[in-house]
C-alpha positions in Angstrom: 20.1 42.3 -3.2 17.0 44.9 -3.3 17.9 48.1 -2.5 16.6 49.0 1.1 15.4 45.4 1.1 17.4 43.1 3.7 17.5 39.6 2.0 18.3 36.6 4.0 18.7 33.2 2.9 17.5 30.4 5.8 19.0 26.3 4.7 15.9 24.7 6.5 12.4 25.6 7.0 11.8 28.5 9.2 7.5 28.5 8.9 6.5 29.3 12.6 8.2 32.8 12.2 7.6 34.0 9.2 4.3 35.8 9.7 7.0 37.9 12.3 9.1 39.4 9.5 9.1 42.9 9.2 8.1 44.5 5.6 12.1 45.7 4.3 13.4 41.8 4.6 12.9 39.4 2.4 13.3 35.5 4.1 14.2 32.5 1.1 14.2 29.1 2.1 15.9 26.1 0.2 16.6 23.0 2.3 20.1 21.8 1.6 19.7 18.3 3.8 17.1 16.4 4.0 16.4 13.4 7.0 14.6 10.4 6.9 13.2 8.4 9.6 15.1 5.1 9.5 13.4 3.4 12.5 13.1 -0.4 11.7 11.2 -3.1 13.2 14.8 -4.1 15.1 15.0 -0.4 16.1 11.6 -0.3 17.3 12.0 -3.6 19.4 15.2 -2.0 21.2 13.4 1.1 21.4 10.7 -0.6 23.2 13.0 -2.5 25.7 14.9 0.9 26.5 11.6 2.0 27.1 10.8 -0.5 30.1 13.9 0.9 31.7 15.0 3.7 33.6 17.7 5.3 31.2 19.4 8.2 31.4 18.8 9.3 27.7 20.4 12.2 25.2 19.0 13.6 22.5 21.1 16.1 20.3 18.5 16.4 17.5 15.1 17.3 17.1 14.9 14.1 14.0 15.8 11.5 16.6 13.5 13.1 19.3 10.8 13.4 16.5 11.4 9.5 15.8 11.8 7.9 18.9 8.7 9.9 20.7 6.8 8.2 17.4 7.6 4.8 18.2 6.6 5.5 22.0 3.0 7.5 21.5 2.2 4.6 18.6 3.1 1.4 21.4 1.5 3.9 24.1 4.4 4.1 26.1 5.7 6.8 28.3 9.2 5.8 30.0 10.6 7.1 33.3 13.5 8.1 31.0 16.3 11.3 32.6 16.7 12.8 29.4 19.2 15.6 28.3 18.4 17.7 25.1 20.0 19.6 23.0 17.9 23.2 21.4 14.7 24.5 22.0 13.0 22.5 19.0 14.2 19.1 20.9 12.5 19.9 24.2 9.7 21.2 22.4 9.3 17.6 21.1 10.0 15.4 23.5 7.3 17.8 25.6 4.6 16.2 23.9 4.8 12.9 25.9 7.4 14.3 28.5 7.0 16.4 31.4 9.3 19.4 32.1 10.6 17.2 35.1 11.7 14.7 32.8 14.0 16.5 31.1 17.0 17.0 33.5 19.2 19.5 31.1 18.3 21.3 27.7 22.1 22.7 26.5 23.4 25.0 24.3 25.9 22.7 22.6 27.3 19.0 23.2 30.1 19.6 25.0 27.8 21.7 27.5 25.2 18.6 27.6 28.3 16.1 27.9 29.6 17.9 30.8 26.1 18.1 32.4 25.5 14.3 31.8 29.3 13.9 33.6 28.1 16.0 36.9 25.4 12.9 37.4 27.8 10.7 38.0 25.9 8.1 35.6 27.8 4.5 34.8 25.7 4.6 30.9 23.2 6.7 28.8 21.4 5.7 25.7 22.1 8.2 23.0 19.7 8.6 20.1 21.1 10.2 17.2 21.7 9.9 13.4 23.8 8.5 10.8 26.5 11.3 10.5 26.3 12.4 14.2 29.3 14.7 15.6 31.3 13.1 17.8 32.0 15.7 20.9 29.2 14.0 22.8 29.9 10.8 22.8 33.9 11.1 22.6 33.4 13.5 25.9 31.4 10.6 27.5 33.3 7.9 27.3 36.5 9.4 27.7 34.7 9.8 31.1 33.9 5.9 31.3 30.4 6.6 31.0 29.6 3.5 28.4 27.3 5.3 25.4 24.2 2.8 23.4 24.1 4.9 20.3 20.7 4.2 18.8 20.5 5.4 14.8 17.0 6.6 14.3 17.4 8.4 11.3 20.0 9.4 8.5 20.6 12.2 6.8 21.1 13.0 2.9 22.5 15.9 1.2 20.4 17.6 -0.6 22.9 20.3 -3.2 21.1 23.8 -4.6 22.6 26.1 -6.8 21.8 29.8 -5.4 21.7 32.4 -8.0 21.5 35.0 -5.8 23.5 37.5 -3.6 22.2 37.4 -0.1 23.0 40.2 3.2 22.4 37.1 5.4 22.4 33.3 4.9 21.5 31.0 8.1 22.8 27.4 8.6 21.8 25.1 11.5 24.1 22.1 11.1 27.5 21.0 9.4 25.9 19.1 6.9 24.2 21.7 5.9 27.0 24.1 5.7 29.1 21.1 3.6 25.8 20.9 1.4 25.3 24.3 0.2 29.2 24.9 0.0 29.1 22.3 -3.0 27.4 24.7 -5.6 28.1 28.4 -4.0 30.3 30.5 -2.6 29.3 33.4 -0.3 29.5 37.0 -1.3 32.1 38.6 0.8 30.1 40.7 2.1 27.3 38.6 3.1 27.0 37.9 6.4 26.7 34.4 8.4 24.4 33.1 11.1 25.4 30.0 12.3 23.2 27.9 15.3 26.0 27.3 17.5 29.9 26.7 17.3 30.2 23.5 15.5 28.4 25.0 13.2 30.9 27.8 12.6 33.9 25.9 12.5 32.1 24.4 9.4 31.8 27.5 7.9 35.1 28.4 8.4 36.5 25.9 6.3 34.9 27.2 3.2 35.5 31.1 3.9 36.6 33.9 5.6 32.8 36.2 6.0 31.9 36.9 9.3 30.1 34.7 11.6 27.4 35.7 13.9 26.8 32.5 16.4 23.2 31.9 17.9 22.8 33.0 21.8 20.6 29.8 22.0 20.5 26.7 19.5 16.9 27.5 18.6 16.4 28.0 14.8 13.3 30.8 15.0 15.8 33.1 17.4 19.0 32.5 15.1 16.5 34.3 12.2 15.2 36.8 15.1 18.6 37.5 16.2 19.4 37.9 12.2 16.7 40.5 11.3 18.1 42.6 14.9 21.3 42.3 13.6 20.4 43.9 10.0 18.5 46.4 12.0 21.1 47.7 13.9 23.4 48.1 11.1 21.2 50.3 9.6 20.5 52.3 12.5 24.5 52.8 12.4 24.9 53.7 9.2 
């Protein structure tokens, strides 16, 4: 760490905010999962089909949201789909072929969506996810008879960094990436932890005792925002 330079290290791209960062911090990016769009021509096809009907659809992730609205802009359809989202980079997605009416909920976690889906009194919903998906969403649904058509639209692969480096600040934005980077490094004590939401956390926790500093909203340019305010009010107290 620089001294009087705040140093943060983000797991997953971060470009839309970086022309936002004040001079003292210094912002590293290294990717420790990478996803791949696995949509096949079977996928496609029951893509398609749930296309033609009017599903009450969930999307946790902005990958599956990225993939499915893909298949739908390239066949030129546009569903009369409910959908429930999960983050601020998901809606912003599904936004380009959706209208704001569309999209009945955007939560701040699963459980939160799950219990939103639950208050619609729906008998099924088609959930569009990956290959390592967390289970509260689904689990939650159908404990609540509400029959879940998980769709795998893409999968995601570890992708293990060695950090040489001691950082004030390191941001994580999923499990997988927590259990990624925790491979090759430890964490400083001192350095600090900004996690996207509680799943998240709990991931963390497994692998050390720093403190954790848990995202107002599951949107990856505020978890950095809400990083740099944090730094900056630390310093305005010491």
């Amino acid at each position: 760490m620089e001294n009087n330079r705040i140093s943060i290290l983000s797991t997953r791209p971060l470009d839309e905010s970086l022309s936002t960062i004040p001079d003292n911090f210094q912002i590293d990016i290294a990717s420790f999962i990478e996803t791949k769009n696995i949509v096949d021509d079977v996928m496609e096809q029951k893509i398609i089909h749930a296309a033609k009907q009017n599903n009450i659809v969930v999307f946790t992730s902005m990958n599956a949201a990225e993939a499915v609205v893909n298949v739908l802009q390239y066949n030129h359809l546009k569903p009369e789909w409910r959908i429930f989202c999960l983050g601020a980079s998901t809606q912003k997605i599904l936004l380009s072929l959706f209208s704001e009416n569309d999209i009945q909920v955007s939560g701040s976690n699963a459980l939160e969506l799950a219990k939103a889906v639950i208050q619609q009194k729906v008998n099924s919903v088609v959930f569009f996810c990956g290959n390592i998906r967390r289970d509260e969403l689904p689990d939650t649904l159908r404990a609540n008879n509400i029959t879940v058509d998980e769709m795998v639209v893409y999968e995601t692969i570890q992708s293990n960094h060695q950090i040489n480096k001691t950082y004030n600040g390191v941001l994580f934005f999923s499990p997988s990436a927590v259990n990624s980077f925790f491979v090759n490094n430890q964490l400083a004590k001192e350095t600090i932890v900004f996690a996207i939401g509680q799943t998240t956390a709990n991931a963390v926790k497994q692998f050390c005792a720093n403190e954790i500093v848990i995202s107002e909203f599951p949107d990856k340019e505020k978890l950095l925002q809400q990083a740099i305010q944090y730094f900056k009010h630390t310093k305005t107290q010491a």
